[in-house]
C-alpha positions as CSV (number, residue, x, y, z in Angstrom):
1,X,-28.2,17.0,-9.3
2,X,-25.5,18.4,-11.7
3,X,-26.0,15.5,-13.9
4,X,-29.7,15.5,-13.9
5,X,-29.3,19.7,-15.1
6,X,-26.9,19.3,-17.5
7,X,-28.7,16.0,-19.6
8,X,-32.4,17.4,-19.1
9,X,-33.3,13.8,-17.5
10,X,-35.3,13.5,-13.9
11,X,-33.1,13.2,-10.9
12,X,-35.2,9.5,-10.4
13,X,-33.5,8.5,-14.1
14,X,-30.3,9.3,-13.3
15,X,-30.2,7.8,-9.8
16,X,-31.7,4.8,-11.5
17,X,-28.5,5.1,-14.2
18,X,-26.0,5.6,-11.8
19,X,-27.1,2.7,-9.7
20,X,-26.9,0.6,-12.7
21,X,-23.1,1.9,-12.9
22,X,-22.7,-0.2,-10.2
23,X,-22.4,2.9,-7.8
24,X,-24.7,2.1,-4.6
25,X,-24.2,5.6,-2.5
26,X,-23.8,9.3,-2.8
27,X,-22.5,12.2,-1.3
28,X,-24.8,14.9,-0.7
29,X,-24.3,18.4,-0.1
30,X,-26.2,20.2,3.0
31,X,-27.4,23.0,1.0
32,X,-29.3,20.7,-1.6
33,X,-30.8,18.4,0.9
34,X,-31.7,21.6,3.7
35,X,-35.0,21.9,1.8
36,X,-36.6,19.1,2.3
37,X,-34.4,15.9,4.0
38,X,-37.4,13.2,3.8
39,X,-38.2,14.1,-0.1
40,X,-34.0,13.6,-0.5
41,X,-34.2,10.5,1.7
42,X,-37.4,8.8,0.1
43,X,-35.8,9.7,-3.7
44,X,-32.8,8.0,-2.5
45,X,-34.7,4.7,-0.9
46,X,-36.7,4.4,-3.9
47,X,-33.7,4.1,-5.9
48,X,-31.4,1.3,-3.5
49,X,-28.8,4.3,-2.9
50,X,-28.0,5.1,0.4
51,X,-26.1,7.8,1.8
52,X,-22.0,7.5,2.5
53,X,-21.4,10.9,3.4
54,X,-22.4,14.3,3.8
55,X,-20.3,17.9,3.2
56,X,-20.9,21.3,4.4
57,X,-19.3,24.8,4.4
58,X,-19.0,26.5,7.8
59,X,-17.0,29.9,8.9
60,X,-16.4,28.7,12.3
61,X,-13.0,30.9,12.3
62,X,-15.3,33.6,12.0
63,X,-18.0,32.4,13.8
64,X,-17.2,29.9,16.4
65,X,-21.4,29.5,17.4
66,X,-21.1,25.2,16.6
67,X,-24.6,25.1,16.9
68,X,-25.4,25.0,12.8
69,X,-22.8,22.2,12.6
70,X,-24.8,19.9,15.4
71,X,-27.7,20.3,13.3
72,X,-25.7,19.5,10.0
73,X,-24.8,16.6,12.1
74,X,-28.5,15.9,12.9
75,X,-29.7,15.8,9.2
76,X,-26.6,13.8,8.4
77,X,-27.9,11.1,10.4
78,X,-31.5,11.1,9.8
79,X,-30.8,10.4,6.1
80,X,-28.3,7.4,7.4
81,X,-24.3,8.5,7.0
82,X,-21.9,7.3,8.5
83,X,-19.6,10.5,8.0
84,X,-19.9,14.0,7.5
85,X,-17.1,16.2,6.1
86,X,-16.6,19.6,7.4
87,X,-14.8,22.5,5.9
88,X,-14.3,24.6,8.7
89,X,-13.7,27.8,7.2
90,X,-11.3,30.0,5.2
91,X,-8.5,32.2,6.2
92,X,-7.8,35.5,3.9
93,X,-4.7,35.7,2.4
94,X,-4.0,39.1,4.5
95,X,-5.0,37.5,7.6
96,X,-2.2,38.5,10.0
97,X,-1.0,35.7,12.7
98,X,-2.8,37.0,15.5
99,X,-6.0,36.2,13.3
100,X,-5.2,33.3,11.9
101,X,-4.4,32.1,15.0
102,X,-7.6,32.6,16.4
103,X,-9.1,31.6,13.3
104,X,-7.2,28.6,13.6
105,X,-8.1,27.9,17.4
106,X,-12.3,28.3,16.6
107,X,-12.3,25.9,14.0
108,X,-10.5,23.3,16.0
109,X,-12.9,24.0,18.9
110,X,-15.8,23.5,17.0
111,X,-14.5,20.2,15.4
112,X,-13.9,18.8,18.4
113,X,-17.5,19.2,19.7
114,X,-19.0,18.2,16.3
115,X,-16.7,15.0,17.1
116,X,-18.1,14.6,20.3
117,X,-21.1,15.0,19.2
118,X,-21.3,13.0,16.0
119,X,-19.7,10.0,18.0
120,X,-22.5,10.0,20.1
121,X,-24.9,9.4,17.0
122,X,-22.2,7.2,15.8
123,X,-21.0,9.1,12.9
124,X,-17.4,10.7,12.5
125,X,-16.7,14.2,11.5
126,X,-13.4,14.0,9.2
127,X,-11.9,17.0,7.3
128,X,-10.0,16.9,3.8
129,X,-7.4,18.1,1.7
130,X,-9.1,21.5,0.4
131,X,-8.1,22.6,-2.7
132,X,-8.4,26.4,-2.3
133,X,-5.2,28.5,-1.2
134,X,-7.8,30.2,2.0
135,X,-8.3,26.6,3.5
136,X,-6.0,26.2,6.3
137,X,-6.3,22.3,5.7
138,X,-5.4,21.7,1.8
139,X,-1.8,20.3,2.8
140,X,-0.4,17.3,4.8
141,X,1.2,19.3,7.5
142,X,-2.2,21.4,8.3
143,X,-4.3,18.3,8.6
144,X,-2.0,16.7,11.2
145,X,-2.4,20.1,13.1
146,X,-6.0,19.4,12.7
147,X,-5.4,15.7,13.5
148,X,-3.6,16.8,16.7
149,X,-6.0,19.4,18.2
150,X,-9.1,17.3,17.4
151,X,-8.2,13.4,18.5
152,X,-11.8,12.0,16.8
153,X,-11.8,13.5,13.8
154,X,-10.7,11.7,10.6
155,X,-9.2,12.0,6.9
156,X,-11.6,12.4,4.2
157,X,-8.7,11.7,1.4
158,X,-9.0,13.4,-1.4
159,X,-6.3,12.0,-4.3
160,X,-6.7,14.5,-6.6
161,X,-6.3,17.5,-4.0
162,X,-2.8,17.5,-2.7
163,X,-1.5,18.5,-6.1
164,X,-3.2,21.8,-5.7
165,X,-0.4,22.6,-3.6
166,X,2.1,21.1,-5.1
167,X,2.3,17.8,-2.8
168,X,3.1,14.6,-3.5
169,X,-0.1,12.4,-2.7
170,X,1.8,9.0,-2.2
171,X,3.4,11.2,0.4
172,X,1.2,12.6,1.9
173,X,-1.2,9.6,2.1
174,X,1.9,8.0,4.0
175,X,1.6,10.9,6.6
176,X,-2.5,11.0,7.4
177,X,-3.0,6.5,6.5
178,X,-3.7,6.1,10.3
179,X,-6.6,9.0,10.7
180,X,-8.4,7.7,7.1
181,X,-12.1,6.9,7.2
182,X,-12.7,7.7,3.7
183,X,-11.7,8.6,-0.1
184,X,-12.0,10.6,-2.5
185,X,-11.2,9.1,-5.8
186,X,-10.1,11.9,-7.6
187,X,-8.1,12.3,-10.7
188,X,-6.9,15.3,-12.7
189,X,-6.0,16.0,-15.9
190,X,-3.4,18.5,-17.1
191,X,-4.8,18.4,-20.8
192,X,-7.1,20.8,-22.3
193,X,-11.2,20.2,-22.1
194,X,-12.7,22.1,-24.4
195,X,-15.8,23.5,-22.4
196,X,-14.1,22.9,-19.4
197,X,-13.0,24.9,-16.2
198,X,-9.9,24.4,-15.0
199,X,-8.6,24.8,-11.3
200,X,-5.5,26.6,-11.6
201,X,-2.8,25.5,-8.9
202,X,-1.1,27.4,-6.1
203,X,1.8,27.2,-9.2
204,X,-0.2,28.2,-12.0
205,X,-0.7,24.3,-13.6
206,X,-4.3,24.1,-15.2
207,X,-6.1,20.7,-13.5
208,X,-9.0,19.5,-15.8
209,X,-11.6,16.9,-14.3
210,X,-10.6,13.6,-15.1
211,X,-12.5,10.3,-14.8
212,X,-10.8,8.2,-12.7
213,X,-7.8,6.5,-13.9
214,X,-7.4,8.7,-17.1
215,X,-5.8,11.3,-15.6
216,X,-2.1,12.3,-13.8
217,X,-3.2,11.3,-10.0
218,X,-1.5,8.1,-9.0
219,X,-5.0,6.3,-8.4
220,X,-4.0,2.9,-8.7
221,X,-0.6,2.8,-6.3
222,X,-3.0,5.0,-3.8
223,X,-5.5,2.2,-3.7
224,X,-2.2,-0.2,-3.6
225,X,-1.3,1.2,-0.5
226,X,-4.8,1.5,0.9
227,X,-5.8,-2.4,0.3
228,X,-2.2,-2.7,2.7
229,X,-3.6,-0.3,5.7
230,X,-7.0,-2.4,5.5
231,X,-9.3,0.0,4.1
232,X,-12.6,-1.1,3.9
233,X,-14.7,1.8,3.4
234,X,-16.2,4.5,0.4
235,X,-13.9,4.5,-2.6
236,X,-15.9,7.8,-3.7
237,X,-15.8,9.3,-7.4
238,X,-15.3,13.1,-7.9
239,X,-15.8,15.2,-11.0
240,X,-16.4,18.7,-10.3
241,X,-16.8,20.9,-13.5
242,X,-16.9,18.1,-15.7
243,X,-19.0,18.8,-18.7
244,X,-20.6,15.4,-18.9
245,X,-20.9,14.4,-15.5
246,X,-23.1,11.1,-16.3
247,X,-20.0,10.0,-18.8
248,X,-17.2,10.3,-16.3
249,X,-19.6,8.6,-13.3
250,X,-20.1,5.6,-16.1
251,X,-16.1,6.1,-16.9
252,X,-14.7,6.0,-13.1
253,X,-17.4,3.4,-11.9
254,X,-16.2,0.9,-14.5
255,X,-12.3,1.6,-13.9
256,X,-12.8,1.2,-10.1
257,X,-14.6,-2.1,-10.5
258,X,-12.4,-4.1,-13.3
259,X,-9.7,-2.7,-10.4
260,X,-11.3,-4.1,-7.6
261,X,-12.2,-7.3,-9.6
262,X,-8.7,-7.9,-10.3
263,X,-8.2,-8.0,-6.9
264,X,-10.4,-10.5,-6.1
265,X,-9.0,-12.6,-8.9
């Protein structure tokens, strides 16, 4: 949809673009579907794309009721994914323990009956890497927490994210390889875009969008090291804030399949 508003074309053309990128499903954010899943679901048939996952913001620490998330989980399967990723919630930066304990201990609860729920349907609920300093899940260590409370969730792995924080991503990815059920192929880019947003880091380094393989995340050892686990799944593309969102989809989509080609070869 960001594409479609920042070249002036009709979602239709640019679904019909991107499929001819070679990309053959999306990711689809609750809040743009929520008006109306069958028109979403019909645009999508019409163009061959189907659906790989779907992402929505909840404040379960806040507000434990798990009820929106079973009907998030609902719509996710009525337009056919397989996952759903769920960002639980935020945690204040003042938040003393005693809160973000309890904060802590609603999200958990509430993933864990999503879980239930969503195996049911046969989807899985995973959680990612977060860059934002509030999410109690943007490192290693707190997704294993995560991991550990919730035993059917899985790892939405997001490359570009873990440098947020200042982790290594080869490391990390070592730490969570058992729990992943899907990725995020994200780079970043640490030079200037004119026009550009950057997300400034927990240490104050400026991370540009970056089509994949153009940037400082170590894509290509990542997906090294995922062919090794037997991966199988979504090799998604990111690019939040790009300017040109159409020319980095074009971009990444070509880098991930000469890579994937070579493999084959």
């Amino acid at each position: 949809m960001t594409a479609s508003k920042q070249t002036g074309l009709p979602l239709p053309e640019v679904l019909r673009l991107v499929r001819g990128y070679g990309i053959q499903a999306v990711e689809l954010d609750l809040d743009e579907v929520q008006p109306s899943p069958e028109a979403m679901k019909n645009l999508l048939e019409q163009a061959g794309i189907s659906v790989a996952s779907m992402y929505a913001f909840f404040d379960f620490g806040n507000a434990p009721d798990v009820r929106p998330g079973l009907t998030f989980i609902d719509t996710a399967a009525f337009l056919g994914a397989g996952k759903v990723l769920v960002i639980p919630g935020f945690i204040d930066e003042p938040a003393d323990q005693e809160l973000r304990e309890r904060s802590l201990r609603h999200m958990a609860a509430a993933l864990r009956e999503m879980s239930e729920y969503a195996g049911r349907k046969g989807l899985v609920v995973t959680l990612e890497d977060f860059d934002d300093s509030r999410a109690p899940f943007s490192t290693s260590g707190e997704l294993l927490w995560f991991l550990n409370e919730v035993p059917k969730l899985g790892i939405t792995f997001d490359t570009g994210n873990f440098i947020y924080r200042g982790e290594d991503a080869l490391e990390a990815f070592e730490k969570l390889k058992s729990r992943i059920v899907h990725v995020h192929c994200k780079d970043r880019s640490l030079e200037e875009h004119p026009g550009e947003t950057p997300k400034i880091s927990t240490n104050g380094t400026r991370l540009f969008p970056s089509p994949v393989g153009s940037g400082c995340i170590p894509i290509e050892e990542i997906l090294d090291r995922l062919e090794a686990s037997g991966y199988k799944n979504t090799a998604a593309i990111e690019h939040f804030d790009a300017a040109d969102q159409l020319a980095y989809m074009k971009q990444s989509a070509a880098w991930l399949q000469d890579r994937f080609n070579q493999l084959q070869t």
